[in-house]
N, C-alpha and C positions, 0 to 999 in steps of 0.2 A: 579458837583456830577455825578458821573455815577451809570449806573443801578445796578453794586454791590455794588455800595454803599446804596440801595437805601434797599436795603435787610437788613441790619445794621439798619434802621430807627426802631423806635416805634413803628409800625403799631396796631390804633387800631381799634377793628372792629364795625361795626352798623349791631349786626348780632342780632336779637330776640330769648329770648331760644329756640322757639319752631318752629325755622327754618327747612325744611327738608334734611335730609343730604343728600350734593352733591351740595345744592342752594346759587346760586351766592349772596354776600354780599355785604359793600361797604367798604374799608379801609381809614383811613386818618392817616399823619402821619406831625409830622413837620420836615422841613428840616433845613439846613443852611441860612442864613439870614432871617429865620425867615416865610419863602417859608412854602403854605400848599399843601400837596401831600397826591394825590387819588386814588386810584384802585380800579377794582374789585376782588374780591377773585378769581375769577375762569379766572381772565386775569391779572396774577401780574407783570406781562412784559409792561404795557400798563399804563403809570403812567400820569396824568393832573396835572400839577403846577399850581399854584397861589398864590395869595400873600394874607400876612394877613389880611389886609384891605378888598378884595375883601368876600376875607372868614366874617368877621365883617359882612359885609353887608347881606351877603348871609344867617346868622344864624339870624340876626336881620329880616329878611324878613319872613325866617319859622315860628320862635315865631310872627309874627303878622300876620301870616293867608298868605301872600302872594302867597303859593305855594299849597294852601289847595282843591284848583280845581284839582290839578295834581292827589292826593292820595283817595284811596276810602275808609277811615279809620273814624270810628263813636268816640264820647268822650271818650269810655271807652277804647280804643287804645291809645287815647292821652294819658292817666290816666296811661297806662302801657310802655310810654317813661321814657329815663332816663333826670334827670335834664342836664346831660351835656353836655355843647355845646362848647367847646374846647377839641383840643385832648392834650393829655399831650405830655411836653416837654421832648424829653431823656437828 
């Protein structure tokens, strides 16, 4: 896959309504064999693969707190996430 191709992808984004305009988001997108591909909004030339499995892991870590020291976000932020944790397939 090359990077026009990569343009052609689903890209969806993990952006909050009340983002300020101009601020960097996160995109995922699925690729070809099933590959999950990442960017930043405001760097869409700069893409990180990985595979579904890793991705599995990685969403099942979030959901049980693993990553919870990283973020400085209180319950009622949690409360204002979306349930989903797969991006959709084009």
């Amino acid at each position: 896959m090359t990077r026009l191709d990569w343009q052609e992808l689903d890209w969806q984004r993990a952006a909050p309504a009340d983002l300020p305009e101009g601020a960097a988001y996160l995109e995922v997108a699925v690729g070809p064999d099933d590959q999950i591909l990442m960017r930043e909004s405001n760097d869409p030339e700069t893409v990180v693969v990985t595979t579904r499995a890793k991705w599995d892991a990685f969403i099942k870590g979030v959901k049980a707190g693993e990553f919870d020291d990283f973020a400085d976000l209180t319950e009622d932020d949690f409360a204002d996430l979306t349930e989903t944790d797969e991006p959709a397939e084009k």
